[in-house]
mmJSON file of the N, C-alpha and C atoms, coordinates in Angstrom:
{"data_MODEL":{"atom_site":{
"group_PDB":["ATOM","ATOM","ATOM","ATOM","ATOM","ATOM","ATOM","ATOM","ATOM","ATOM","ATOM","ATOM","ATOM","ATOM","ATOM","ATOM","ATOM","ATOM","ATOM","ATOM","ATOM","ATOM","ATOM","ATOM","ATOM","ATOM","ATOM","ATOM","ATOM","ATOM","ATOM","ATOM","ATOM","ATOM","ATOM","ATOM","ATOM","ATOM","ATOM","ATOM","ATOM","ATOM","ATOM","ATOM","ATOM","ATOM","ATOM","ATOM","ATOM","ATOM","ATOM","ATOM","ATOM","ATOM","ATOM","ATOM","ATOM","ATOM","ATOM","ATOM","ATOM","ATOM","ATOM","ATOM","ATOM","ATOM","ATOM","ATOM","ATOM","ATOM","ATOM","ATOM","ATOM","ATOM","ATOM","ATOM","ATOM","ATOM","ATOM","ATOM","ATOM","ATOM","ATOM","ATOM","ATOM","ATOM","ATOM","ATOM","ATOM","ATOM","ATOM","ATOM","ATOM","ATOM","ATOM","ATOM","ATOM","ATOM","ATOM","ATOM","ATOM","ATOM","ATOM","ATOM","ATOM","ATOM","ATOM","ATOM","ATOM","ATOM","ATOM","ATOM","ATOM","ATOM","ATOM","ATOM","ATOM","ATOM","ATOM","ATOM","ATOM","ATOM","ATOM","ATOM","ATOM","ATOM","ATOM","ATOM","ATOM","ATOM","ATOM","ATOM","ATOM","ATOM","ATOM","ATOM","ATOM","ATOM","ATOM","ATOM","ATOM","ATOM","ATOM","ATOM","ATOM","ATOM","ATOM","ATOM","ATOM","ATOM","ATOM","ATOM","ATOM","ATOM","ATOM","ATOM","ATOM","ATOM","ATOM","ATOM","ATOM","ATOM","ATOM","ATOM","ATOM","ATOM","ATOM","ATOM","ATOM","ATOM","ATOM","ATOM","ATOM","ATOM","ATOM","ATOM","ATOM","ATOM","ATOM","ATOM","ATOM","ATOM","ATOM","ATOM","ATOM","ATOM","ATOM","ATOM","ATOM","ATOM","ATOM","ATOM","ATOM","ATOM","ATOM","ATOM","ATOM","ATOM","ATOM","ATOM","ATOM","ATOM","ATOM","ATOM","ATOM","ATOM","ATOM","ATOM","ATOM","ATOM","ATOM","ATOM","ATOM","ATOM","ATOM","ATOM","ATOM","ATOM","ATOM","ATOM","ATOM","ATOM","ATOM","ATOM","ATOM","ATOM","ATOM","ATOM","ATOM","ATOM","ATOM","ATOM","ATOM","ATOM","ATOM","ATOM","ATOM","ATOM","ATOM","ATOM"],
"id":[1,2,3,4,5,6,7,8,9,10,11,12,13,14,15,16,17,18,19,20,21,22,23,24,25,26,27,28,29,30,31,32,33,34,35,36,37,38,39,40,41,42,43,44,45,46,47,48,49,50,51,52,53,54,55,56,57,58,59,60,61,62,63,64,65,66,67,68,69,70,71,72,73,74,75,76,77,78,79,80,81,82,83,84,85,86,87,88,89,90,91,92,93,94,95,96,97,98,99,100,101,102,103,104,105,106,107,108,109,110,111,112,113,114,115,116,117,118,119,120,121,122,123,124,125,126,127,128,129,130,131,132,133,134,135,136,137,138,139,140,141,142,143,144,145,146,147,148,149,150,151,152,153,154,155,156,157,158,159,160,161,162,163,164,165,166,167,168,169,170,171,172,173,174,175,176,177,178,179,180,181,182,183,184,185,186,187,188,189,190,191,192,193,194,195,196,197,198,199,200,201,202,203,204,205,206,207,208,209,210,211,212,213,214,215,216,217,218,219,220,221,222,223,224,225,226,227,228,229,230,231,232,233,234,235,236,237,238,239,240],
"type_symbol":["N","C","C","N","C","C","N","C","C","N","C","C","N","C","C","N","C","C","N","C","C","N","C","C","N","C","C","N","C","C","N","C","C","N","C","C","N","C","C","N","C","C","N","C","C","N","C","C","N","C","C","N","C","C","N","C","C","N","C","C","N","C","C","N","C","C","N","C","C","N","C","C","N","C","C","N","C","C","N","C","C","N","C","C","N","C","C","N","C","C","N","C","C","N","C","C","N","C","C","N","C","C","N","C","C","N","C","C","N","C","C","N","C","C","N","C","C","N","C","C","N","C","C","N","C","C","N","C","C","N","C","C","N","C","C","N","C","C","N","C","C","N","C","C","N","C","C","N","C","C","N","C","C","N","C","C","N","C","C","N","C","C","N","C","C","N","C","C","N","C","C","N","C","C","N","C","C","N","C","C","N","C","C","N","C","C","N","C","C","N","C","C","N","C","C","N","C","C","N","C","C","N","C","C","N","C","C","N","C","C","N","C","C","N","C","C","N","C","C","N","C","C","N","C","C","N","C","C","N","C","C","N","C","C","N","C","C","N","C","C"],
"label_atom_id":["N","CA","C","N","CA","C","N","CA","C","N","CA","C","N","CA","C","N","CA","C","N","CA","C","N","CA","C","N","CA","C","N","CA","C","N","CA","C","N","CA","C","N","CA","C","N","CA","C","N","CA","C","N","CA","C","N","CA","C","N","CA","C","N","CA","C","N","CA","C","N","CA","C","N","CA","C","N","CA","C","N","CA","C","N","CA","C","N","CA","C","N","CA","C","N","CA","C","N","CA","C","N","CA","C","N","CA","C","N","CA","C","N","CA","C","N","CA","C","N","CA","C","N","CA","C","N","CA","C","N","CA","C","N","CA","C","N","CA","C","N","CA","C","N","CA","C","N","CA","C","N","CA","C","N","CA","C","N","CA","C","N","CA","C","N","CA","C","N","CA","C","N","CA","C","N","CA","C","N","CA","C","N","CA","C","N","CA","C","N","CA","C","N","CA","C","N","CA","C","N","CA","C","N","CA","C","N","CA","C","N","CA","C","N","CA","C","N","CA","C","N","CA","C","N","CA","C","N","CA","C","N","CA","C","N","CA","C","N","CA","C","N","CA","C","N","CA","C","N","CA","C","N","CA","C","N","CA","C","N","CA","C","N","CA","C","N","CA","C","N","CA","C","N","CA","C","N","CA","C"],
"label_alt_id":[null,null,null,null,null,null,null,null,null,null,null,null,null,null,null,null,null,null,null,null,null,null,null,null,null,null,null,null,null,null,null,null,null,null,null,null,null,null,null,null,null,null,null,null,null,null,null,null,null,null,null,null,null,null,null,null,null,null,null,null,null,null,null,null,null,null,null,null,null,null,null,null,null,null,null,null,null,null,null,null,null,null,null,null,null,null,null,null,null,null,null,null,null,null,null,null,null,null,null,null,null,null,null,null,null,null,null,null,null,null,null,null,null,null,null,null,null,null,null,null,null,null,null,null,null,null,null,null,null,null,null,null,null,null,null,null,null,null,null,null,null,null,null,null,null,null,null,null,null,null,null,null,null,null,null,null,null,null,null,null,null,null,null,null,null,null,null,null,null,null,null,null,null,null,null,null,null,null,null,null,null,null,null,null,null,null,null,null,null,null,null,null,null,null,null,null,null,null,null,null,null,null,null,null,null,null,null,null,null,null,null,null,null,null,null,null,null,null,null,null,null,null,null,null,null,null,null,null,null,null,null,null,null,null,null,null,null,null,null,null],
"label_comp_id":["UNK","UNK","UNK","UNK","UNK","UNK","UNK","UNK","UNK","UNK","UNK","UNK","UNK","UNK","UNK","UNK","UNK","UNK","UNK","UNK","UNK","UNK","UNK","UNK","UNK","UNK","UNK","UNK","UNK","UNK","UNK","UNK","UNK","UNK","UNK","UNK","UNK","UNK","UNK","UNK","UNK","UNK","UNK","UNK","UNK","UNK","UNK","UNK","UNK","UNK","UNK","UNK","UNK","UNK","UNK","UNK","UNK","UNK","UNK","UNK","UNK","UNK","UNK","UNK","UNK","UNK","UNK","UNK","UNK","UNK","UNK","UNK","UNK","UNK","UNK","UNK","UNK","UNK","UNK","UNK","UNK","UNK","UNK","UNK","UNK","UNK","UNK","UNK","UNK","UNK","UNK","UNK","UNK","UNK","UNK","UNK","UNK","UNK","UNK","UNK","UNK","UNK","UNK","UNK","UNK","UNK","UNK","UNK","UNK","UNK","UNK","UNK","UNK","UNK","UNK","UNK","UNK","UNK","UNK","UNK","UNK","UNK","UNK","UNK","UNK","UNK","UNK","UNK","UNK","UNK","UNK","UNK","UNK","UNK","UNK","UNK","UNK","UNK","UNK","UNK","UNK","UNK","UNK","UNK","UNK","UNK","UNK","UNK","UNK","UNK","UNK","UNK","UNK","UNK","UNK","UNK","UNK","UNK","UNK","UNK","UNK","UNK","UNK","UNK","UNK","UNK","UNK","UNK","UNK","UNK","UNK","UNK","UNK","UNK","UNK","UNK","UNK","UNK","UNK","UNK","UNK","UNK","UNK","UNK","UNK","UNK","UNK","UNK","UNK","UNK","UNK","UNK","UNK","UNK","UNK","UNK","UNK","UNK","UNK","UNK","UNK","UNK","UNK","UNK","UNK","UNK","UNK","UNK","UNK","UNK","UNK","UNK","UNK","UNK","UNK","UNK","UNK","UNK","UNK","UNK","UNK","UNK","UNK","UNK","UNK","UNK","UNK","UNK","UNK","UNK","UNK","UNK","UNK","UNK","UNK","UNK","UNK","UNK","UNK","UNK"],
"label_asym_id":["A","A","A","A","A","A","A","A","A","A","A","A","A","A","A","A","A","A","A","A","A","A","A","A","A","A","A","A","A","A","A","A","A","A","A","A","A","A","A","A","A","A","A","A","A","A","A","A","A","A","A","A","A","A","A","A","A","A","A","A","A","A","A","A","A","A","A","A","A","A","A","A","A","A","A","A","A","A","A","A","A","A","A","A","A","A","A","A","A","A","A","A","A","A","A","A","A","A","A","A","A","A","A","A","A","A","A","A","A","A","A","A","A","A","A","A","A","A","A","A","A","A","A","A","A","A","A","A","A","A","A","A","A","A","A","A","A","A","A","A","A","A","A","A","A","A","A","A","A","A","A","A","A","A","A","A","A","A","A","A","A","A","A","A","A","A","A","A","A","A","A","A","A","A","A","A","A","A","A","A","A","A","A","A","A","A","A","A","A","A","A","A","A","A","A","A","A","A","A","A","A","A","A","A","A","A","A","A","A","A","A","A","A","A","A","A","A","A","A","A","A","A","A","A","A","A","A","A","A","A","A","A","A","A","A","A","A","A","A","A"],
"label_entity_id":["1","1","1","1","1","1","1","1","1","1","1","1","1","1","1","1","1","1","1","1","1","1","1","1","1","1","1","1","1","1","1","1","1","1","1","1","1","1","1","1","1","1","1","1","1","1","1","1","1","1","1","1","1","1","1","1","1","1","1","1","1","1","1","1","1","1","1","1","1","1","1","1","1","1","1","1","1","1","1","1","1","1","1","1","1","1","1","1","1","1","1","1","1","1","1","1","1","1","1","1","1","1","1","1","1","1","1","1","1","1","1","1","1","1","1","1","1","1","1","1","1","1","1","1","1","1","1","1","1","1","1","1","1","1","1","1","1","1","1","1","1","1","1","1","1","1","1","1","1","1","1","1","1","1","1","1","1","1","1","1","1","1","1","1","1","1","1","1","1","1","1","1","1","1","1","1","1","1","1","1","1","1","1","1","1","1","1","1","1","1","1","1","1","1","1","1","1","1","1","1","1","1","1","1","1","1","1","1","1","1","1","1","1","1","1","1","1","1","1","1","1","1","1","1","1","1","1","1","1","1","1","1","1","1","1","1","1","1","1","1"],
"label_seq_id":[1,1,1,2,2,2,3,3,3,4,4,4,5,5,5,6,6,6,7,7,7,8,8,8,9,9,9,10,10,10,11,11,11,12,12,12,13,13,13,14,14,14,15,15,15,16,16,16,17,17,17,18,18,18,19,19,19,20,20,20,21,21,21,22,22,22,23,23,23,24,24,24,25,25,25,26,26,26,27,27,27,28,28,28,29,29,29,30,30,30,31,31,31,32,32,32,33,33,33,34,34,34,35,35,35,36,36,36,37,37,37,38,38,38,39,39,39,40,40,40,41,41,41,42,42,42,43,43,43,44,44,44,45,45,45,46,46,46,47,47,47,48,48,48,49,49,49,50,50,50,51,51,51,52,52,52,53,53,53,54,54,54,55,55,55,56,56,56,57,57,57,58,58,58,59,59,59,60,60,60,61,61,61,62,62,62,63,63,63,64,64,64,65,65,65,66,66,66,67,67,67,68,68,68,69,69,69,70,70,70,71,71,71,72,72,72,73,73,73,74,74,74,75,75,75,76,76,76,77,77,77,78,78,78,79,79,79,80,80,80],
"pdbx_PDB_ins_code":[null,null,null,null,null,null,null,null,null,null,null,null,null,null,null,null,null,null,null,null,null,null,null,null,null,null,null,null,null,null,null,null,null,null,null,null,null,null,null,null,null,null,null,null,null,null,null,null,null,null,null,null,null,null,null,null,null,null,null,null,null,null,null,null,null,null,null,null,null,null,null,null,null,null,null,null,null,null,null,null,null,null,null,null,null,null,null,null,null,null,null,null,null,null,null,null,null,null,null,null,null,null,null,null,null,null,null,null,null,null,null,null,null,null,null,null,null,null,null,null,null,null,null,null,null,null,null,null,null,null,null,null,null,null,null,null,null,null,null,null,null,null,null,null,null,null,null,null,null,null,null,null,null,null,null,null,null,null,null,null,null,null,null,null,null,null,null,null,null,null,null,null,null,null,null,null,null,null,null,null,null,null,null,null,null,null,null,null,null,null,null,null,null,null,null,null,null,null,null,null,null,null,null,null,null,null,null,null,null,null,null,null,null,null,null,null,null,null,null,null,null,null,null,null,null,null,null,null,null,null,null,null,null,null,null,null,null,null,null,null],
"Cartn_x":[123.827,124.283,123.054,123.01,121.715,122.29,121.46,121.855,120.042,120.23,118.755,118.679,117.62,116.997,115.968,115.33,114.291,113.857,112.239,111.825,111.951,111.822,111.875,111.027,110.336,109.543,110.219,109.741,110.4,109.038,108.842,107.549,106.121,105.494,104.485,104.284,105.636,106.221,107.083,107.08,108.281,109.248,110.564,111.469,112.773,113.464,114.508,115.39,116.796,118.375,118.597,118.989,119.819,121.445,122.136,123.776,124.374,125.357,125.958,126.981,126.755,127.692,126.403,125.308,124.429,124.108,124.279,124.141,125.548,126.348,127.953,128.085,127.328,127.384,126.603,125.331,124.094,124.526,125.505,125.729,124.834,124.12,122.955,123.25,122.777,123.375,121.731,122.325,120.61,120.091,118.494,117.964,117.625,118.292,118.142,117.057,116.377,114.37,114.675,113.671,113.572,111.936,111.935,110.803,110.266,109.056,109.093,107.65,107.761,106.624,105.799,105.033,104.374,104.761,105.001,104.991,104.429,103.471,102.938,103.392,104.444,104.287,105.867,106.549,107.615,107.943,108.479,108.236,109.503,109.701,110.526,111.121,112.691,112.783,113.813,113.532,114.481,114.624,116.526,116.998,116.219,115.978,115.124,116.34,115.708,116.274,115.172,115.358,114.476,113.969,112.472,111.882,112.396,112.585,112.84,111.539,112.062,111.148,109.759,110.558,109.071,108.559,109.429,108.707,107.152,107.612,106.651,105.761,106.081,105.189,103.957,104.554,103.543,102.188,102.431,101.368,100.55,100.702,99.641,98.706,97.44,96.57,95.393,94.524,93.587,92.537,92.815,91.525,92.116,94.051,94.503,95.536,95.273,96.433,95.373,96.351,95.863,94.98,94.078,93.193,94.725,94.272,95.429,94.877,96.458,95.547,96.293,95.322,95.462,96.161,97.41,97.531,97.238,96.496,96.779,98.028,98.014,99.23,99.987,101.594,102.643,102.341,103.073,103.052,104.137,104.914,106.058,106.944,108.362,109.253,109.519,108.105,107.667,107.841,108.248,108.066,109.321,110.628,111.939,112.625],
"Cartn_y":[116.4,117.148,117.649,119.031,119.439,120.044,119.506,119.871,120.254,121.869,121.365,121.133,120.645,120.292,120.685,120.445,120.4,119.319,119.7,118.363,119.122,118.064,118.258,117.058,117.474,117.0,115.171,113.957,113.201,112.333,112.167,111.711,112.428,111.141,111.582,111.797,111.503,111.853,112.866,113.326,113.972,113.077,113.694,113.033,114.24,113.733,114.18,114.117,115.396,114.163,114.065,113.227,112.993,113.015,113.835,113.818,112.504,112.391,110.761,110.496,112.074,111.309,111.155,110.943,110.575,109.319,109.283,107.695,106.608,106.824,106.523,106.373,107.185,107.051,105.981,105.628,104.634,103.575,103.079,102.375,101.911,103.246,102.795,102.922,101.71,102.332,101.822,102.174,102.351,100.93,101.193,99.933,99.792,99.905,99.676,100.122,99.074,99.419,100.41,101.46,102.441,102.338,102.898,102.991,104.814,105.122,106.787,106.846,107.566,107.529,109.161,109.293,110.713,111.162,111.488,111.925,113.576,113.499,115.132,116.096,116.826,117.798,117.17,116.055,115.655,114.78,114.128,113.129,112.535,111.265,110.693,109.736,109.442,108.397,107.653,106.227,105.424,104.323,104.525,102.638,101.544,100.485,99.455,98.065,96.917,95.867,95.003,94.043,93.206,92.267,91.963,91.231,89.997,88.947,87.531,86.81,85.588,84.798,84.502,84.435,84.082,85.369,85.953,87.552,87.418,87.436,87.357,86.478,85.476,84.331,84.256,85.449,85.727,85.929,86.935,87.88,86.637,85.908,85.159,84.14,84.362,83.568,82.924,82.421,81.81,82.401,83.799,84.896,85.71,85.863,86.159,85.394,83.841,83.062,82.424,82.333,82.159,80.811,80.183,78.888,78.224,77.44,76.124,75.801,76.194,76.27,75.161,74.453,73.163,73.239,72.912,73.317,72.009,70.741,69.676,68.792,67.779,66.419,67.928,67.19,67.651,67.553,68.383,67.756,68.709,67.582,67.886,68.304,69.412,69.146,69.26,69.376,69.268,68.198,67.532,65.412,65.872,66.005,66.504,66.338],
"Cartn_z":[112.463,111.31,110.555,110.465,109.64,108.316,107.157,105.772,105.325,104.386,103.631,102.609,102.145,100.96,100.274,98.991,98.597,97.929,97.482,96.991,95.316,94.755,93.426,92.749,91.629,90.908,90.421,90.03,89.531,89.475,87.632,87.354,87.659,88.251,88.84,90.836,91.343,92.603,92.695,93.673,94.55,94.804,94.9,95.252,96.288,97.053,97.75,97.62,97.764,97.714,99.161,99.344,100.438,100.576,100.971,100.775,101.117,100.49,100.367,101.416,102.167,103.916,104.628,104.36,105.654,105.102,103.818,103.283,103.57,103.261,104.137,105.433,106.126,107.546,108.056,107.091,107.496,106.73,106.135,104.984,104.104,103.584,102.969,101.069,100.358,99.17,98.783,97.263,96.15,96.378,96.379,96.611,97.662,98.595,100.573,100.725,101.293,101.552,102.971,102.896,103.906,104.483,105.655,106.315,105.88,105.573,105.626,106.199,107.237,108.31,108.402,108.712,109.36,110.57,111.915,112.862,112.995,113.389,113.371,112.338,112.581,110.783,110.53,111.023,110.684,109.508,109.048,107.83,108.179,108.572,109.353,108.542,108.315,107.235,107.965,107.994,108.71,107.768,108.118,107.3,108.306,107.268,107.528,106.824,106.882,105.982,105.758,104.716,103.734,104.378,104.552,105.667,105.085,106.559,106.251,105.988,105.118,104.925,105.686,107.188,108.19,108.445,108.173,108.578,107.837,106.169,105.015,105.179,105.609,105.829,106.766,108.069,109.204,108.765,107.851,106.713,106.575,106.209,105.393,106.392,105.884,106.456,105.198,105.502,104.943,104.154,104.493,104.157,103.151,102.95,101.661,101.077,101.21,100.502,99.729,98.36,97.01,97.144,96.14,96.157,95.317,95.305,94.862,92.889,92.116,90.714,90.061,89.853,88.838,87.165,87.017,85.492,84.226,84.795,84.783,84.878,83.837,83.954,82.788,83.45,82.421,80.768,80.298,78.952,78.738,77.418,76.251,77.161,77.589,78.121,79.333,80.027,81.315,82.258,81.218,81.864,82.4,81.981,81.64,83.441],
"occupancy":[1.0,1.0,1.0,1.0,1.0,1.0,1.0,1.0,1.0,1.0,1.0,1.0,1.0,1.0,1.0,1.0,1.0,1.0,1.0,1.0,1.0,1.0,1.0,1.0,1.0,1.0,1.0,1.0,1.0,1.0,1.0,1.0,1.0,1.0,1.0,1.0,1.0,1.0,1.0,1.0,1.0,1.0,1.0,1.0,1.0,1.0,1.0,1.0,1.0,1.0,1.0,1.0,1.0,1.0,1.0,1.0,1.0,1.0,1.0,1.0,1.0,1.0,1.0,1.0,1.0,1.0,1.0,1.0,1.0,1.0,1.0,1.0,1.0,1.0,1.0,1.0,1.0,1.0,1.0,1.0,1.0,1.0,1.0,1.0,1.0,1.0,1.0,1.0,1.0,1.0,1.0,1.0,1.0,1.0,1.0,1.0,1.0,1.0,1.0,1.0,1.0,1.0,1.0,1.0,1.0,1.0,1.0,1.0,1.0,1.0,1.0,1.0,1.0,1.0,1.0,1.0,1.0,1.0,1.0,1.0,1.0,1.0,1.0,1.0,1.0,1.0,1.0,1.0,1.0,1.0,1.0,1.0,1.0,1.0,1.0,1.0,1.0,1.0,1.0,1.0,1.0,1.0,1.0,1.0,1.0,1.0,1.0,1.0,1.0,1.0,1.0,1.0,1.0,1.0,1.0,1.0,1.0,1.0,1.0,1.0,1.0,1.0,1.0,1.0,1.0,1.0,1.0,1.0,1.0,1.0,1.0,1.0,1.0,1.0,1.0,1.0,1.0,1.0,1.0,1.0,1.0,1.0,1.0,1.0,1.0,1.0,1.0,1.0,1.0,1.0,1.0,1.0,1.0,1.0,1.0,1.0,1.0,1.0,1.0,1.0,1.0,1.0,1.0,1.0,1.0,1.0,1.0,1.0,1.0,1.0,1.0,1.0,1.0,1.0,1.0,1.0,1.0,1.0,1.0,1.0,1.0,1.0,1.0,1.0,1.0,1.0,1.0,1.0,1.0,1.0,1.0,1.0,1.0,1.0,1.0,1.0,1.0,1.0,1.0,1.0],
"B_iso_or_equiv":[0.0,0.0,0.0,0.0,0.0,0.0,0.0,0.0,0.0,0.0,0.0,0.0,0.0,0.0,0.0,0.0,0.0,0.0,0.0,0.0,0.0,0.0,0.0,0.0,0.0,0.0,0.0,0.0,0.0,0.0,0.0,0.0,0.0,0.0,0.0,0.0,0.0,0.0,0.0,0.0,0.0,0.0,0.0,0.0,0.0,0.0,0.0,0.0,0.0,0.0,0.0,0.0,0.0,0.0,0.0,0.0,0.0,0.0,0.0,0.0,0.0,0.0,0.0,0.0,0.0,0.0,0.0,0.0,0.0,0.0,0.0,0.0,0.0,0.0,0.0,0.0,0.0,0.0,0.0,0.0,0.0,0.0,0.0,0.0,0.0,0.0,0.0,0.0,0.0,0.0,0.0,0.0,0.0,0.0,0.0,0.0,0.0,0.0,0.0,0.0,0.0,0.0,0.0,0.0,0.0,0.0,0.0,0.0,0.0,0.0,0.0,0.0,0.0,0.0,0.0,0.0,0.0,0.0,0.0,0.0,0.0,0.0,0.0,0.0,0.0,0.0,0.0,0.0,0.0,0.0,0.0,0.0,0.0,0.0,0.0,0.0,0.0,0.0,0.0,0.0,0.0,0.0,0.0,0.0,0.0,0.0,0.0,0.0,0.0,0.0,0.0,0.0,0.0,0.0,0.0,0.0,0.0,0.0,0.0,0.0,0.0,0.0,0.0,0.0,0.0,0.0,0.0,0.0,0.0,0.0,0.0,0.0,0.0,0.0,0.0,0.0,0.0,0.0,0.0,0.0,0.0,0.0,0.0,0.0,0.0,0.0,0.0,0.0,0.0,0.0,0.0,0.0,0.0,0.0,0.0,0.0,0.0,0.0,0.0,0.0,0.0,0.0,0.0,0.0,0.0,0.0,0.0,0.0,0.0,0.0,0.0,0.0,0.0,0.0,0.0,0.0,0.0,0.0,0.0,0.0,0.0,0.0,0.0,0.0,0.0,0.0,0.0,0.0,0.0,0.0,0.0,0.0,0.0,0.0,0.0,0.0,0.0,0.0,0.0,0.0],
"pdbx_formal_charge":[null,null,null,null,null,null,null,null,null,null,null,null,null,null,null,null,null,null,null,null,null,null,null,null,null,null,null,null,null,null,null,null,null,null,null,null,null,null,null,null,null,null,null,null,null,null,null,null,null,null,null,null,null,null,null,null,null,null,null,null,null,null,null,null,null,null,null,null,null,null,null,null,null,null,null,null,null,null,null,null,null,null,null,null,null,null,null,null,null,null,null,null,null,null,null,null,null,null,null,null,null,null,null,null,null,null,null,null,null,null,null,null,null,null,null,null,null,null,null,null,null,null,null,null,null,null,null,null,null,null,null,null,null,null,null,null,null,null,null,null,null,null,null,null,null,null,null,null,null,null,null,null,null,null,null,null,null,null,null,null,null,null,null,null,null,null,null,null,null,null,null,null,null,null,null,null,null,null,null,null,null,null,null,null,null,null,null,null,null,null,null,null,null,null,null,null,null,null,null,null,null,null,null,null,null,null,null,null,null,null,null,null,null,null,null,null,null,null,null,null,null,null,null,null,null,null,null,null,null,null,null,null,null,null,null,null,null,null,null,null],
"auth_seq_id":[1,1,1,2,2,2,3,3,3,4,4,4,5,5,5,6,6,6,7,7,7,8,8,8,9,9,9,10,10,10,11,11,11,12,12,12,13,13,13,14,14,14,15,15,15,16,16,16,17,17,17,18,18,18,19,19,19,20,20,20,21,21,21,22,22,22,23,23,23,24,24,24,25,25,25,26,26,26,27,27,27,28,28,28,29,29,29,30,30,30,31,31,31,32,32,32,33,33,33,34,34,34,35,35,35,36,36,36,37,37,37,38,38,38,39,39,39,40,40,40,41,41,41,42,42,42,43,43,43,44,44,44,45,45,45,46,46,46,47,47,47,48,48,48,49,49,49,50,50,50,51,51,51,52,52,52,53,53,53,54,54,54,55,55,55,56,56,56,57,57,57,58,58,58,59,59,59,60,60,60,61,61,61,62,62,62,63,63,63,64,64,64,65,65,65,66,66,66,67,67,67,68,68,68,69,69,69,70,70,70,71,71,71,72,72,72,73,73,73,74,74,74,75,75,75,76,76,76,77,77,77,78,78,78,79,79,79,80,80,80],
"auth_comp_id":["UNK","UNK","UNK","UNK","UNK","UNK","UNK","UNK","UNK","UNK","UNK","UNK","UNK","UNK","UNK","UNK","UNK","UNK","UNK","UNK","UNK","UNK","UNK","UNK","UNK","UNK","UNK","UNK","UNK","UNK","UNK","UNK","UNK","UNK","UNK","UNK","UNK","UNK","UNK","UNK","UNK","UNK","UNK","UNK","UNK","UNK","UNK","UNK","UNK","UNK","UNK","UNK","UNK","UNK","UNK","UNK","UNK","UNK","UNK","UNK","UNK","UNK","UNK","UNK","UNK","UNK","UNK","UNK","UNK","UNK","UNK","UNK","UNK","UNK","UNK","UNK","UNK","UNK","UNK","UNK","UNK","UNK","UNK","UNK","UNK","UNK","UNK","UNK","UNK","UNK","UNK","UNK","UNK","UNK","UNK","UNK","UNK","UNK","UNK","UNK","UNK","UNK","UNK","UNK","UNK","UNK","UNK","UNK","UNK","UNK","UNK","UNK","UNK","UNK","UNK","UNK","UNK","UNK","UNK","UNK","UNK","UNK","UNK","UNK","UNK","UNK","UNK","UNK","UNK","UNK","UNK","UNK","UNK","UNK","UNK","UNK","UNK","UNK","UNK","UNK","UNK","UNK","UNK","UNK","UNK","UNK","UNK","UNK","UNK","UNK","UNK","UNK","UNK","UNK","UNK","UNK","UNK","UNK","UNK","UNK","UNK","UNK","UNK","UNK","UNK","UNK","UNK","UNK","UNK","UNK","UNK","UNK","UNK","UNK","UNK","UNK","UNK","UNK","UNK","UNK","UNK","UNK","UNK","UNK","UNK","UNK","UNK","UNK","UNK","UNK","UNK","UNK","UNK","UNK","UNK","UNK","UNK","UNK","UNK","UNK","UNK","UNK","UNK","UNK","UNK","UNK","UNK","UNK","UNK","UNK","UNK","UNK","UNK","UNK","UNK","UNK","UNK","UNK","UNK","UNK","UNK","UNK","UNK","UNK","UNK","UNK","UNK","UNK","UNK","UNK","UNK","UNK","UNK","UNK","UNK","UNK","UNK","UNK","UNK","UNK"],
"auth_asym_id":["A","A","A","A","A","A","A","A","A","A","A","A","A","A","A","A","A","A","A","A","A","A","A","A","A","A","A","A","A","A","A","A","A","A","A","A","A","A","A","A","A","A","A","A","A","A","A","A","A","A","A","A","A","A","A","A","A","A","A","A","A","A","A","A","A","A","A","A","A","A","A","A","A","A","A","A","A","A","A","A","A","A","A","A","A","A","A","A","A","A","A","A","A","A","A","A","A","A","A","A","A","A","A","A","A","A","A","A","A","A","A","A","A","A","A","A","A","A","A","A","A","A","A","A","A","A","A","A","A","A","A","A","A","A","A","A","A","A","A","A","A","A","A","A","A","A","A","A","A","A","A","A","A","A","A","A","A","A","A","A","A","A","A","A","A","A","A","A","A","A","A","A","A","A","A","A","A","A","A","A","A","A","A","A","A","A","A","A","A","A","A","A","A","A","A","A","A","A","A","A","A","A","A","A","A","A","A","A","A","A","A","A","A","A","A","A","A","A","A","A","A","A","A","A","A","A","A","A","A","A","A","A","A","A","A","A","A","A","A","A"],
"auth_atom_id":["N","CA","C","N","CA","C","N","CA","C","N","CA","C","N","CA","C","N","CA","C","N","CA","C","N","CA","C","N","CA","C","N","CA","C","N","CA","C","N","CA","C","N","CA","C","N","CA","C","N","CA","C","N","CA","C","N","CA","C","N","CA","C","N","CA","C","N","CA","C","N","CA","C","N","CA","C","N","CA","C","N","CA","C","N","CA","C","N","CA","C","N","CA","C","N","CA","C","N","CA","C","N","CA","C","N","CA","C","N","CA","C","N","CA","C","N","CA","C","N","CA","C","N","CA","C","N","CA","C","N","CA","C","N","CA","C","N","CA","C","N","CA","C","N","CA","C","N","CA","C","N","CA","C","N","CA","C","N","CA","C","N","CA","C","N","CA","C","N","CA","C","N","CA","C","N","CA","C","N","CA","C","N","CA","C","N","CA","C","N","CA","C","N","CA","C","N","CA","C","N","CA","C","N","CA","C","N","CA","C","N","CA","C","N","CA","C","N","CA","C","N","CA","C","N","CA","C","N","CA","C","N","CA","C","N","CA","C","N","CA","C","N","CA","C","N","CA","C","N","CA","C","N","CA","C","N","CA","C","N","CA","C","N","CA","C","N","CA","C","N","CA","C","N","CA","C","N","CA","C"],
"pdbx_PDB_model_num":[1,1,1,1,1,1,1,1,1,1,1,1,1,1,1,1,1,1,1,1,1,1,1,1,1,1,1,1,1,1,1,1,1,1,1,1,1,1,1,1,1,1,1,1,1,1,1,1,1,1,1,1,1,1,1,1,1,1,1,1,1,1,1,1,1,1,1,1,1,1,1,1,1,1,1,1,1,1,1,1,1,1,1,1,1,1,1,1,1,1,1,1,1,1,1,1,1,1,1,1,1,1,1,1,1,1,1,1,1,1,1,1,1,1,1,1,1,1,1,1,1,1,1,1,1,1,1,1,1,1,1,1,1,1,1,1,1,1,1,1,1,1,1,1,1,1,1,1,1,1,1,1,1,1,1,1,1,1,1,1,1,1,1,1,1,1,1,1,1,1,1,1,1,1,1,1,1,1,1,1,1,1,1,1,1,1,1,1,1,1,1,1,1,1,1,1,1,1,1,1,1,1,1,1,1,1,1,1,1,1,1,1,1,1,1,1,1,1,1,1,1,1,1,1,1,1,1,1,1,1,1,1,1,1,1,1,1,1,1,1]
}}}
């Protein structure tokens, strides 16, 4: 199905509409993380979904996980 569009100003980005039967068709509603890629002079946008935990977790190694921060002993309703 081909529909066109334009871009239109929003902030300090561009932004697109997308018609709400290609969003219906993808069951994609507001919020739904998308992939938007380059391909040669194409600009490619694919539904994606919200990485899992281990997904996130893969990411991390030793060279960007945080040092370990001391806040000392509890105090006042911290004991709780």
């Amino acid at each position: 199905m081909l529909m066109r569009s334009k871009l239109n100003k929003w902030g300090n980005s561009w932004a697109i509409r997308v018609p709400g039967t290609f969003l219906k068709e993808l069951s994609i509603n507001p919020d739904h993380p998308l992939e938007i890629n380059l391909d040669g002079q194409q600009i490619v946008i694919r539904k994606t979904s919200e990485p899992t935990l281990d997904e996130l977790l893969e990411g991390v190694t030793v060279t960007n996980r945080h040092n370990l921060v001391d806040f000392d002993k509890p105090v006042g309703r911290e004991l709780c």
